[in-house]
SEGU-862467 format. One line per field, with one value per residue: residue in three letters; residue number from 0; chain; x, y, z of N, C-alpha, C, CB in turn. Coordinates in Angstrom, 3 decimals, always signed. Atoms other than C-alpha are relative to their C-alpha. Glycine has a CB too. Layout:
<torzas>
nufi: ALA; ...
bavex: NUM; ...
bake: A; ...
n_xx: X; ...
n_yy: Y; ...
n_zz: Z; ...
ca_xx: X; ...
ca_yy: Y; ...
ca_zz: Z; ...
c_xx: X; ...
c_yy: Y; ...
c_zz: Z; ...
cb_xx: X; ...
cb_yy: Y; ...
cb_zz: Z; ...
</torzas>
This chain:
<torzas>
nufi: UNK; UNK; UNK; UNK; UNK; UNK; UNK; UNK; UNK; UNK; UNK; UNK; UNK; UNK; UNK; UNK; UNK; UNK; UNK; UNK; UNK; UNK; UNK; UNK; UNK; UNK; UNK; UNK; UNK; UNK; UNK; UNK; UNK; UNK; UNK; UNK; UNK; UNK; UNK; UNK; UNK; UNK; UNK; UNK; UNK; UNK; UNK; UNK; UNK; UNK; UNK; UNK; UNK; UNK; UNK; UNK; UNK; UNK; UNK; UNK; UNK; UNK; UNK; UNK; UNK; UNK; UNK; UNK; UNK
bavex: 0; 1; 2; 3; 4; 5; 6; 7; 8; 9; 10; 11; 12; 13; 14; 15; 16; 17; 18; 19; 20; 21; 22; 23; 24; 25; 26; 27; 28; 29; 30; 31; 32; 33; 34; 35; 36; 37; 38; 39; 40; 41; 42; 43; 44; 45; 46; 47; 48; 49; 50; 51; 52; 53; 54; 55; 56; 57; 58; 59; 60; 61; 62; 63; 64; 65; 66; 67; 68
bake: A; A; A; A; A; A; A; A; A; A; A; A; A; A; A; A; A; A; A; A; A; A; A; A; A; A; A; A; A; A; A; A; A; A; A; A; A; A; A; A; A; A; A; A; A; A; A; A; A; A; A; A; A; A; A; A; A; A; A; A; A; A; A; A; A; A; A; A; A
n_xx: +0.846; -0.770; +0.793; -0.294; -0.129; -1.422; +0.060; +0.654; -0.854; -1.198; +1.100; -0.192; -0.964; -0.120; +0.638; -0.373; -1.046; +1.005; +0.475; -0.571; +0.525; -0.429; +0.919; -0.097; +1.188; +1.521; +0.333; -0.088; +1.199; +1.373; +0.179; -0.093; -1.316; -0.878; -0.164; +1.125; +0.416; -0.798; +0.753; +1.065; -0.255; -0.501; +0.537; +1.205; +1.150; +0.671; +1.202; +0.015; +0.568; -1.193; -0.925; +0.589; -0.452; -1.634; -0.885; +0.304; -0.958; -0.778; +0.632; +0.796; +0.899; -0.108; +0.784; -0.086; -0.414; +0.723; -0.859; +0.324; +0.073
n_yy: -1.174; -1.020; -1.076; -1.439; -1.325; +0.449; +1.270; +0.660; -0.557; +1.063; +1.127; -0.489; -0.158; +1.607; +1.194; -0.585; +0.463; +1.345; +0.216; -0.681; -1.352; -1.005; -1.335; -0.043; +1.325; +0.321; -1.539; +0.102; +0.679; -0.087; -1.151; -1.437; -0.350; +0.327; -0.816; -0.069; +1.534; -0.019; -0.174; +0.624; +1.104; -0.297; -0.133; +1.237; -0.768; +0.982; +0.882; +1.248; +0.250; -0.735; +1.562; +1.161; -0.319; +0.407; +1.243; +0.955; -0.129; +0.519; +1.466; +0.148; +0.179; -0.222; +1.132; -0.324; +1.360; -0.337; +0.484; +0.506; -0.989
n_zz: +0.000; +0.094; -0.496; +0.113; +1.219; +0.196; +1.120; +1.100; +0.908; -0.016; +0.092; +1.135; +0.839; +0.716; +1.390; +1.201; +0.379; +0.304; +0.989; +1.038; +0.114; -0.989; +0.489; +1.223; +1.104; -0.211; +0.141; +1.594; -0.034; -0.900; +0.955; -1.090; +0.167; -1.182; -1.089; -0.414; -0.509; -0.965; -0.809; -0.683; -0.628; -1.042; -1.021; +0.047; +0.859; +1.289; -0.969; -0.023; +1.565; +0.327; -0.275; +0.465; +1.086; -0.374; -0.607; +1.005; +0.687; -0.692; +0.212; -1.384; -0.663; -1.494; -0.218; -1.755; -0.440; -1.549; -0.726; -0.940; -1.160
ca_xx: +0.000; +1.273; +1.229; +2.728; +3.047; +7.235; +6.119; +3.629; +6.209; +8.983; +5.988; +5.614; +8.729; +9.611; +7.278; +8.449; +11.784; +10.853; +9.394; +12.330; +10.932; +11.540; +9.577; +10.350; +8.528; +5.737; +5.317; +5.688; +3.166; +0.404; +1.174; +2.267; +5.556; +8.226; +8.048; +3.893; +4.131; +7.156; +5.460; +2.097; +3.877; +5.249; +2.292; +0.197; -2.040; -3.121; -6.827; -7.984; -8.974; -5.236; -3.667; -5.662; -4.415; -0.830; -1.056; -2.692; +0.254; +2.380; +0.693; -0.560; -3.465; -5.250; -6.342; -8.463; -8.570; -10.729; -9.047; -9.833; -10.864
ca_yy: +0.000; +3.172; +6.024; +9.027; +11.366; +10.110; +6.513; +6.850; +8.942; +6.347; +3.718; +5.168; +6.100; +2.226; +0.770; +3.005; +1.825; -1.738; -1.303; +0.670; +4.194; +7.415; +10.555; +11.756; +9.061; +8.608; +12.687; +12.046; +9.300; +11.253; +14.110; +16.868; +17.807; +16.596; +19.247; +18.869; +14.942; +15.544; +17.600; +16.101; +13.003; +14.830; +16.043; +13.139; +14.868; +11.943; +10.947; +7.781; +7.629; +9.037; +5.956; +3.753; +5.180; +4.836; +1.408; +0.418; +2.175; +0.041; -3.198; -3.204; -4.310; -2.556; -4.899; -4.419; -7.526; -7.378; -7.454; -9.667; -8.076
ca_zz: +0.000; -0.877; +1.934; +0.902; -1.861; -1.869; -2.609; -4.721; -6.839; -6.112; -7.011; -10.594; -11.452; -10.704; -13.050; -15.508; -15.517; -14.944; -18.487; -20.017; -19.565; -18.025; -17.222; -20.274; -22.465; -20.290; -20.839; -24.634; -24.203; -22.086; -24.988; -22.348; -21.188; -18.525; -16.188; -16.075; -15.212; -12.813; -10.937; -10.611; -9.653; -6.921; -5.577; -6.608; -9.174; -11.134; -10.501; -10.727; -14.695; -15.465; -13.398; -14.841; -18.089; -17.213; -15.918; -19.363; -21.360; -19.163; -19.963; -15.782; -14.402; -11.288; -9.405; -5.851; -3.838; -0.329; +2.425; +5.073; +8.569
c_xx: +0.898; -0.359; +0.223; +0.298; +1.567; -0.226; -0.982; +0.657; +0.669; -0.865; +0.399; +1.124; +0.910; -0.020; +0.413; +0.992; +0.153; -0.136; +1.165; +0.013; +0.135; -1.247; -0.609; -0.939; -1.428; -0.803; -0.760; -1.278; -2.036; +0.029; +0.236; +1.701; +0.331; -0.485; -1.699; +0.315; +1.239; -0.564; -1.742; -0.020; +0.569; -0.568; -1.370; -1.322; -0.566; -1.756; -0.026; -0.246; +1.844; +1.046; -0.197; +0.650; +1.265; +0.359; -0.264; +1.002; +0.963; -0.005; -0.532; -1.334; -0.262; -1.022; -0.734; -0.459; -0.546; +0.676; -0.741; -0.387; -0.337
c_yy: +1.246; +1.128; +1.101; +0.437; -0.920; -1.317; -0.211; +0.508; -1.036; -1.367; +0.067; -0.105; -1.182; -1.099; +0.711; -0.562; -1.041; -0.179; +0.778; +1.471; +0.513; +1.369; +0.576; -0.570; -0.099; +1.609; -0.233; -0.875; +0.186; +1.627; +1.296; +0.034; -0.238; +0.665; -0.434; -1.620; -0.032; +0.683; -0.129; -1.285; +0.345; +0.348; -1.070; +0.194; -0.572; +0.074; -0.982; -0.852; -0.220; -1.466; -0.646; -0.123; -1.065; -1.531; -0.698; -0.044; -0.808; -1.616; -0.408; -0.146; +0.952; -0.561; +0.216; -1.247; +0.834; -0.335; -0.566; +0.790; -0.606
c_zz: +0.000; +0.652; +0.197; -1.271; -0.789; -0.309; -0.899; -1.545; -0.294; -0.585; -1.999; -1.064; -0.185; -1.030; -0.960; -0.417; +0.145; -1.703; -0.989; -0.330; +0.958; -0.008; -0.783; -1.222; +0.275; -0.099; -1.129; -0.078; +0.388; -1.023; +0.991; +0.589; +1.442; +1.205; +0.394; +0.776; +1.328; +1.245; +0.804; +0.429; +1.492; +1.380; +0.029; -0.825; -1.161; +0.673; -0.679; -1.685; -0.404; +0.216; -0.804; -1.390; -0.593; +0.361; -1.519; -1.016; +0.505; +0.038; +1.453; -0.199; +1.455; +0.483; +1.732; +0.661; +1.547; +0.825; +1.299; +1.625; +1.072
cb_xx: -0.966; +0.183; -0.376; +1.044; +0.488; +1.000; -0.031; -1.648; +0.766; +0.775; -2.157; -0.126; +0.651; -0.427; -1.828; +0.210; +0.780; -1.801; -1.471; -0.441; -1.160; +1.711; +0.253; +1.002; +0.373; -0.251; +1.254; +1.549; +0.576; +0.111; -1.616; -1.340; +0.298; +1.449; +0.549; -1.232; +0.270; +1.128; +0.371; -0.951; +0.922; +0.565; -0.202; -0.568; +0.458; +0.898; -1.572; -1.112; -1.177; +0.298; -0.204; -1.593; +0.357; +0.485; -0.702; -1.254; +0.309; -0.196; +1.221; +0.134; +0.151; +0.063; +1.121; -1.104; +1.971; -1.240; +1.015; +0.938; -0.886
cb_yy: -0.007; +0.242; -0.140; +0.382; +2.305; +0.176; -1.217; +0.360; +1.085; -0.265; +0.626; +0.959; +1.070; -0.399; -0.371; +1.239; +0.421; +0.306; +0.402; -0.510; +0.206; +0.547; +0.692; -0.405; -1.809; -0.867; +1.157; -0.776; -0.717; -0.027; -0.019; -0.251; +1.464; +0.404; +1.814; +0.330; -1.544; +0.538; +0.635; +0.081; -0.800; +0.728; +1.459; -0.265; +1.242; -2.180; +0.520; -0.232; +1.791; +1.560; -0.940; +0.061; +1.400; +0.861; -1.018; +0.249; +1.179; +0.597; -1.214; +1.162; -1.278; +1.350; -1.458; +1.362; -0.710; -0.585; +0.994; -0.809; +1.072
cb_zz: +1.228; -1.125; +0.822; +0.797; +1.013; +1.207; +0.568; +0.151; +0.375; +1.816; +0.810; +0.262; +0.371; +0.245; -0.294; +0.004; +0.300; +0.749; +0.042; -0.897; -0.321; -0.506; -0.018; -0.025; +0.258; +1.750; -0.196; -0.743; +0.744; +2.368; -0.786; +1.724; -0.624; -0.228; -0.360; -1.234; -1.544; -0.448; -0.207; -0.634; -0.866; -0.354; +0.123; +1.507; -0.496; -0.061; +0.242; +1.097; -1.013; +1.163; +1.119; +0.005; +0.220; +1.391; +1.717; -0.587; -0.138; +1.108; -0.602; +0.939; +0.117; +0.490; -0.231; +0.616; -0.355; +0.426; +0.203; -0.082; -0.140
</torzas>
């Protein structure tokens, strides 16, 4: 589970490179420019469509799974 701003950045910028890709690319990919995706990774300024996006350019799944209680 991811619970701050710093890993869900560090989360991201993982799978990116994982797959071969950097900031940069996934900018180029979302048609908008470095500096915009750097800093809304920073402050977490995706919503939930946007991820979803990103995990599909990425070949990801998001998957939610109940958690026991």
């Amino acid at each position: 589970m991811i619970k701050s701003k710093q890993e869900f950045e560090y989360f991201i910028k993982g799978k990116l490179a994982e797959n071969g890709l950097n900031v940069a690319k996934l900018a180029t990919m979302l048609n908008t420019s470095h500096q915009n995706v750097l800093q809304r990774l920073k402050r977490c300024g995706f919503d939930y469509v946007e991820i979803s996006y990103i995990a599909d350019l990425l070949n990801y799944d998001i998957v939610w799974v109940k958690r026991d209680n």
